[in-house]
N, C-alpha and C positions, 0 to 999 in steps of 0.2 A: 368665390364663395367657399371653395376646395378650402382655400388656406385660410380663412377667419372659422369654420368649422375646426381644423386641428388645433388651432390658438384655444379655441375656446375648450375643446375636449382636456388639452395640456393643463390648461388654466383650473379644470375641474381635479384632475388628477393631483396637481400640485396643491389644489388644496385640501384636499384628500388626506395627503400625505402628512401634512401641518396635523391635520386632525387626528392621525393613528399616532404620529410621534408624540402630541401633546397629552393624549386620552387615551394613551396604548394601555396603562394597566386598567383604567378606569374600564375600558373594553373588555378586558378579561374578570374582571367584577361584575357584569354585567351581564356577558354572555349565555349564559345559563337561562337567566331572565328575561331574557329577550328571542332565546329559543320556545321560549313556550310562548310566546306572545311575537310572533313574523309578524304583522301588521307595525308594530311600533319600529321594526327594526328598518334601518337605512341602504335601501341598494343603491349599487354602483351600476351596476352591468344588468341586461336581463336579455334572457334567448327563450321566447316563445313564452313557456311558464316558468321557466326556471329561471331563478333571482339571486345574482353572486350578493352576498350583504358586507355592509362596511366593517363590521364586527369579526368578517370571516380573514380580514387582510393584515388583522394583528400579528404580528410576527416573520411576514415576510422582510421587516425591513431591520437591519440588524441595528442595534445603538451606536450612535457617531458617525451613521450616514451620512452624506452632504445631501444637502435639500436634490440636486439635478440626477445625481444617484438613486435617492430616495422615488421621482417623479418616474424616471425610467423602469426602475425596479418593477414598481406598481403599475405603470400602465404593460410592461410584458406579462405581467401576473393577468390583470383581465383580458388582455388580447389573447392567449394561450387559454383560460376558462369557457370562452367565448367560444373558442375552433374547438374544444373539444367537446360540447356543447350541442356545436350545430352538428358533429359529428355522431356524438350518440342518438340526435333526436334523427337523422336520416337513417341510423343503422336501425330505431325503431320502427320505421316505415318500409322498412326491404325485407329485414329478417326479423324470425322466431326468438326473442329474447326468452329463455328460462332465468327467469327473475328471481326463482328458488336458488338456483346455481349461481349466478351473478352473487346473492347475497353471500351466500357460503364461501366464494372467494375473499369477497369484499372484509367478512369475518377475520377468514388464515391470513388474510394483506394484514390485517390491522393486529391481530396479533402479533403478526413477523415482526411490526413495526415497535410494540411498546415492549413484547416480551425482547427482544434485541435489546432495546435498549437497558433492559432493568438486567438482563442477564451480563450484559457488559458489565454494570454496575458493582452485582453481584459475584463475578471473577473478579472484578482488577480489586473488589475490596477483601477476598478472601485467598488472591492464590497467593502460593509460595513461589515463587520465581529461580529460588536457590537450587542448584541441579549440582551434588556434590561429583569427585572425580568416581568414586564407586560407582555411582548410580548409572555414568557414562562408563566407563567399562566395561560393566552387566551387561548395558543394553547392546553396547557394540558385539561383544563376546555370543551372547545372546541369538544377532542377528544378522552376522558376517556377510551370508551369501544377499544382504541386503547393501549392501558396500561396495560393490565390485565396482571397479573405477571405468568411467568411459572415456577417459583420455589419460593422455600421459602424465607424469606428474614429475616435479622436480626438488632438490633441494639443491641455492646454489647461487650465484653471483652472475649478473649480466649486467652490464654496461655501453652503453653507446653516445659516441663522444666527436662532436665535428671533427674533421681532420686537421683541420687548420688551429687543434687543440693543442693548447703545450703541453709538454714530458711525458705525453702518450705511452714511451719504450717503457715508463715505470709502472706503466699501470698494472700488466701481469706480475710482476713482482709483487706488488702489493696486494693484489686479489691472492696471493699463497702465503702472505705473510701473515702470523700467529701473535708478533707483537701489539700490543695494544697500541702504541704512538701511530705503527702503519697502519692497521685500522682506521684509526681518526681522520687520518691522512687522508688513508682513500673516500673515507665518506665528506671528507670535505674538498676532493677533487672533484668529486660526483656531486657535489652542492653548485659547484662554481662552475663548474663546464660540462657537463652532460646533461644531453636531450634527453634521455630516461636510464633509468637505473635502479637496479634490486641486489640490494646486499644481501649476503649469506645470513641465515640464522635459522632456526630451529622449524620454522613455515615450509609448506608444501606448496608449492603453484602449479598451476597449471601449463607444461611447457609453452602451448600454441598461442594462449596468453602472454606469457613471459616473452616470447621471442614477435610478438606481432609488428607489424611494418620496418621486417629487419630482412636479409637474404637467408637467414635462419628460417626461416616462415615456407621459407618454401619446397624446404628441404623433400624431396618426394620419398624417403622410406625413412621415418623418424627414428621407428624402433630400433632399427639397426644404428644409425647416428648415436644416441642415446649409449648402445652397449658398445659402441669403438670409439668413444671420445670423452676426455672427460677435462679437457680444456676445446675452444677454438676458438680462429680469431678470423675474423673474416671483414668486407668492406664492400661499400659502394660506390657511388660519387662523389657525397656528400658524406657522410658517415663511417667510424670504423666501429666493428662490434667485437667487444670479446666476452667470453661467457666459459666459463668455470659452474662445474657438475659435480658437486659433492656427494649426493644417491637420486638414484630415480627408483621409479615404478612404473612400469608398463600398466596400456587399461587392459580390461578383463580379469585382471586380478585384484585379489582383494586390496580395498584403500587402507592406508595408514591410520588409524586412529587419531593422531594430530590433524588429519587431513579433515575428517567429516566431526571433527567433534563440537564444533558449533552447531551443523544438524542434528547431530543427534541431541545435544544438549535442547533445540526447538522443538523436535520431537518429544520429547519425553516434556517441554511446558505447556506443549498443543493439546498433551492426551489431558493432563490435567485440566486444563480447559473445562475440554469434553467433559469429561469426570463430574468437576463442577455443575456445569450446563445442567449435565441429566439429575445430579444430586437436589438442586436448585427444584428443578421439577417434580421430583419423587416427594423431596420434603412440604412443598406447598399442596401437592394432593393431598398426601398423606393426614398434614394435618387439618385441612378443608374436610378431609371424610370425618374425622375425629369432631369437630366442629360442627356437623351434618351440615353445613350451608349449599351442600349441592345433592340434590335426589336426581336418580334416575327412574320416571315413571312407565308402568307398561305401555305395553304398543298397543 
């Protein structure tokens, strides 16, 4: 009986589903009219007095569903209405519901929910995104003792390359080499035979980063490593590493500018944001007051 009962509940669901894919906008045309008239409307689900409607399941089911997708979908939608359901109506039998406060929640929820959305709307279709180099400068200049670095930082070439790799003895040469051909050279030794590798250029890394699952990693007093070496080469079983130091910085001192200036550049499109956000809000009061559509009457 167990199992001709879920056939038959599936069987309801599945056609359930037919009917909000087929009559999904027709639903939302309707809606409205059918809220002020619950007797005409169609439930699915009901817990005690309360009535999940068919009308209410428009949109949980995204377009280009597959029908078994579509059936699933929906029946976790009323199974989850269901428990929370029986869950409210026992929390109304045990405890003190302030129904005042509840509603006042329920309000700032639905707020959060539509002003979110229109205020996304409203940034991505008015911000500027452009952050010139001036405007990161200022702010870095601006806000230094906001920079100090919590690790060490490198500018520099590491490489790590099986041992069983050919012409290995040339690769320090070509890590100090200034030629353009050697260049290429090494980056296309490090295409074709190394496990990891970072070539020199203008970027800042993070040493412990840079050197992670290497015997570099382990090194127990960095900073000092760091100001006594500015080549090393070193191995393991499996792997040799060699690693070329062009500048560092120690942490607790202020970061490089190259270093943070993608932060800062997010900073300074995060405040505008903001900016927007509050501007967004100021201007729709503002002109609602001007409009009078909203009184506040005495107490």
């Amino acid at each position: 009986m167990r199992k001709l009962k879920l056939i038959s509940v599936v069987g309801k669901v599945a056609s359930l589903v037919i009917a909000i894919a087929v009559s999904g906008c027709e639903f939302i045309r309707m809606k409205n009219e059918q809220a002020e008239a619950s007797d005409t409307r169609k439930a699915v689900a009901r817990v005690h007095n309360s009535f999940l409607y068919q009308d209410e399941l428009v949109g949980i089911i995204p377009a280009g569903t597959l029908r078994e997708d579509s059936v699933a979908r929906v029946t976790v939608y009323i199974n989850s209405w269901i428990r929370k359901q029986l869950v409210i109506n026992e929390a109304m039998k045990n405890i003190d519901i302030n129904e005042a406060e509840v509603e006042r929640k329920v309000l700032d929820y639905r707020y959060s929910l539509i002003g979110y959305e229109y205020q996304n709307y409203y940034i991505k279709k008015n911000l500027d995104d452009s952050v010139s180099e001036r405007e990161i400068q200022e702010y870095y200049k601006e806000g230094l003792d906001n920079f100090i670095l919590k690790q060490n930082i490198i500018q520099g070439t590491f490489i790590k390359v099986p041992k069983e790799a050919p012409r290995t003895k040339r690769i320090k040469e070509l890590m100090y080499s200034k030629k353009e051909k050697d260049i290429t050279e090494l980056r296309s030794y490090c295409l074709s035979f190394s496990a990891a590798y970072h070539l020199s250029d203008s970027s800042w890394i993070e040493f412990d980063k840079l050197v992670v699952n290497s015997p570099l990693a382990e090194i127990p007093n960095k900073i000092q490593f760091l100001r006594s070496y500015n080549f090393y080469e070193t191995s393991d079983e499996e792997f040799l590493y060699f690693l070329k130091i062009d500048a560092y910085k120690i942490s607790d001192n202020v970061s490089p500018l190259e270093f943070v200036k993608e932060d800062i550049k997010n900073i300074i499109i995060n405040k505008r944001k903001v900016e927007l956000a509050r501007k967004l809000e100021d201007d729709v009061y503002e002109n609602a007051a001007k409009s009078k559509v909203f009184e506040v009457f005495d107490q």
